[in-house]
C-alpha positions as CSV (number, residue, x, y, z in Angstrom):
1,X,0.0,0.0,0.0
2,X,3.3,2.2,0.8
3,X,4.1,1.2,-2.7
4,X,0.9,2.5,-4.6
5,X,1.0,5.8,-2.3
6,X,4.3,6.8,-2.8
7,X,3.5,5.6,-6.6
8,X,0.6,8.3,-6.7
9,X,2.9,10.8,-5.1
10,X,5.4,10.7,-7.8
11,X,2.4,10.8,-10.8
12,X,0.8,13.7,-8.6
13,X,4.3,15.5,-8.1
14,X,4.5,15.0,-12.1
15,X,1.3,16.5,-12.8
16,X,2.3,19.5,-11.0
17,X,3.7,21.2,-14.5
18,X,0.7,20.0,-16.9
19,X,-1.8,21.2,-14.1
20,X,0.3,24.9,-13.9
21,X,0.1,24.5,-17.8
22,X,-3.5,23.8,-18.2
23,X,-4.1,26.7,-15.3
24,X,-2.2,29.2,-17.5
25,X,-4.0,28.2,-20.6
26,X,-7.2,28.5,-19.1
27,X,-6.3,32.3,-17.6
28,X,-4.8,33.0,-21.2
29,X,-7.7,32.0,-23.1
30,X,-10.0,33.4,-21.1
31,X,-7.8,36.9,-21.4
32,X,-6.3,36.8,-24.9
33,X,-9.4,35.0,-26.8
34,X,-12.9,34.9,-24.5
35,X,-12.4,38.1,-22.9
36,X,-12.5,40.1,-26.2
37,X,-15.0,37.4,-27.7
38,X,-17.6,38.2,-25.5
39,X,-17.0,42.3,-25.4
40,X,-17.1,40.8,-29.2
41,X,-20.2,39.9,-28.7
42,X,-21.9,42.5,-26.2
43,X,-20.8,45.2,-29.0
44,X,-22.6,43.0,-31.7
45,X,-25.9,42.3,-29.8
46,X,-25.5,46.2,-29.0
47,X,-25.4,47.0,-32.3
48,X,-28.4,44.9,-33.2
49,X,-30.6,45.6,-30.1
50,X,-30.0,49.3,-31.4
51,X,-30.6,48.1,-35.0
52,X,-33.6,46.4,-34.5
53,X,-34.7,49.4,-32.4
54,X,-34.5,51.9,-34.9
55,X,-35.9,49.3,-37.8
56,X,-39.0,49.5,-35.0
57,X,-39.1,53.2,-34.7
58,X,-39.0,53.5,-38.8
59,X,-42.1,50.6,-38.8
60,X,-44.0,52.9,-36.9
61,X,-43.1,56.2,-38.2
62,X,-44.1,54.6,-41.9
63,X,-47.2,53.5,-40.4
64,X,-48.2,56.7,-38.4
65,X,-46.9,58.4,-42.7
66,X,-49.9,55.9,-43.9
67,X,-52.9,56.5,-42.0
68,X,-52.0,59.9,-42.2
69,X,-52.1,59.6,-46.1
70,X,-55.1,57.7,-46.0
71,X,-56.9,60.2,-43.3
72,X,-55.8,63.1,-45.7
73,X,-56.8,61.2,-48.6
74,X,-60.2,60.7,-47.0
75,X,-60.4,64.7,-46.6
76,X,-60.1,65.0,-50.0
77,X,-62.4,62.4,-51.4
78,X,-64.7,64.2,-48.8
79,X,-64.2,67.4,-50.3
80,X,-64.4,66.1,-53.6
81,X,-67.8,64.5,-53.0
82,X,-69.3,67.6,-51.2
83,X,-67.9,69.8,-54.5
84,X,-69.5,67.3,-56.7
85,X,-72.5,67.8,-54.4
86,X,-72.8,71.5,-54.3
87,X,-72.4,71.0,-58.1
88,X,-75.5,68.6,-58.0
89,X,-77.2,70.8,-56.2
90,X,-76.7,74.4,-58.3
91,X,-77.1,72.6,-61.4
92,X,-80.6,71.1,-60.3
93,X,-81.5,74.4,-59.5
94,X,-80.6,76.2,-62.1
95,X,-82.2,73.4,-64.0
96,X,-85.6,74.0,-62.2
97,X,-84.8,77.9,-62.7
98,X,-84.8,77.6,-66.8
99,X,-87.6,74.9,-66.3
100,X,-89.5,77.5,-64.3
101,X,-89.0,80.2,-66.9
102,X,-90.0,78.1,-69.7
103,X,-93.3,77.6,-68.2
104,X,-93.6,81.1,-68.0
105,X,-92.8,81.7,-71.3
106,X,-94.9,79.1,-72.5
107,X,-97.7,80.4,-70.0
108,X,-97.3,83.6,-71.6
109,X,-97.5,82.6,-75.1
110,X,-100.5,80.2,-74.9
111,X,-102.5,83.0,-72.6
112,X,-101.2,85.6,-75.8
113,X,-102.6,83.4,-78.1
114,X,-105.8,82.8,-76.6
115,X,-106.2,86.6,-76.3
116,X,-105.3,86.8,-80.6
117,X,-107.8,83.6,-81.1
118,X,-110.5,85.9,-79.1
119,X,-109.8,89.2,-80.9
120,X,-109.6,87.1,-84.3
121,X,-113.2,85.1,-83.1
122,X,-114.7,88.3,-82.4
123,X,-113.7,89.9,-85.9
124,X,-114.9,87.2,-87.5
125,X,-118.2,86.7,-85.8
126,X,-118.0,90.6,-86.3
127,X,-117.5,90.3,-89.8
128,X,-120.1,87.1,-90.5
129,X,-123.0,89.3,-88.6
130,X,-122.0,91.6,-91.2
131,X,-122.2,89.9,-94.0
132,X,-125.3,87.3,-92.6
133,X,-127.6,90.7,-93.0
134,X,-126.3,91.8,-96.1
135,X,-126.7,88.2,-97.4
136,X,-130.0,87.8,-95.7
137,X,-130.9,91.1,-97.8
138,X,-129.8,89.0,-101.4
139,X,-131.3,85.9,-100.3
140,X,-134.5,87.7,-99.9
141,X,-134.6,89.8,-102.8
142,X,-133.1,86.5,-105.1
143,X,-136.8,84.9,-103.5
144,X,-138.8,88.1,-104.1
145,X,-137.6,88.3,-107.5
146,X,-138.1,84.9,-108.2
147,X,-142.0,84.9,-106.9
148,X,-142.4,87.9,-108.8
149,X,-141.2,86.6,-112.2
């Protein structure tokens, strides 16, 4: 058992060097190679946090651009529709205004008409009374004569 003791004594006194070694390595590597890996690394997701922050704030300011678009592009269909309404509207009633003054007109003309048909009625009944006694008068001497031939 002394044998396998003093055995394990002399591999651990051996070990001594590799175990130093590997302890340096480790405190190397993590200096010379992780250490500026992960700052590395930090920086980068840095970098992309902020990245990917600012993509964010430009998704939003586009959208906030759009509805603003589409609430000002609403305005003006709106305006255009009222316009297109007041439009409508005058040229309805300027359409009942020239329909209104037809119908005058076309009062005026029958009602002057009428009056001319009356004043040409009268002359003519004038004018047939006139001519009814005056043929009446040849009608009765054309009978006379004839009874006295």
């Amino acid at each position: 058992m002394e044998q396998i003791s003093h055995a394990l004594a002399g591999i651990l006194l051996k070990s001594i060097p590799t175990v130093l070694l590997l302890l340096f390595l480790y405190f190397y590597l993590k200096l010379m190679l992780f250490g500026p890996l992960n700052r590395l690394l930090k920086q980068r997701e840095e970098l992309t946090e902020g990245t990917r922050k600012a993509a964010e704030r430009s998704l939003k300011d586009a959208e906030r651009k759009v509805q603003e678009y589409e609430a000002k592009m609403r305005e003006a269909r709106a305006e255009v529709y009222r316009e297109q309404e007041e439009t409508r509207r005058q040229w309805l009633t300027d359409q009942a205004a020239q329909i209104t003054s037809a119908r005058e007109r076309t009062a005026q003309a029958v009602h002057q008409a009428k009056e001319q048909m009356a004043v040409e009625i009268a002359s003519a009944r004038q004018s047939l009374e006139q001519s009814a006694g005056a043929l009446a008068d040849q009608i009765a001497t054309a009978l006379l004569a004839r009874k006295a031939a």
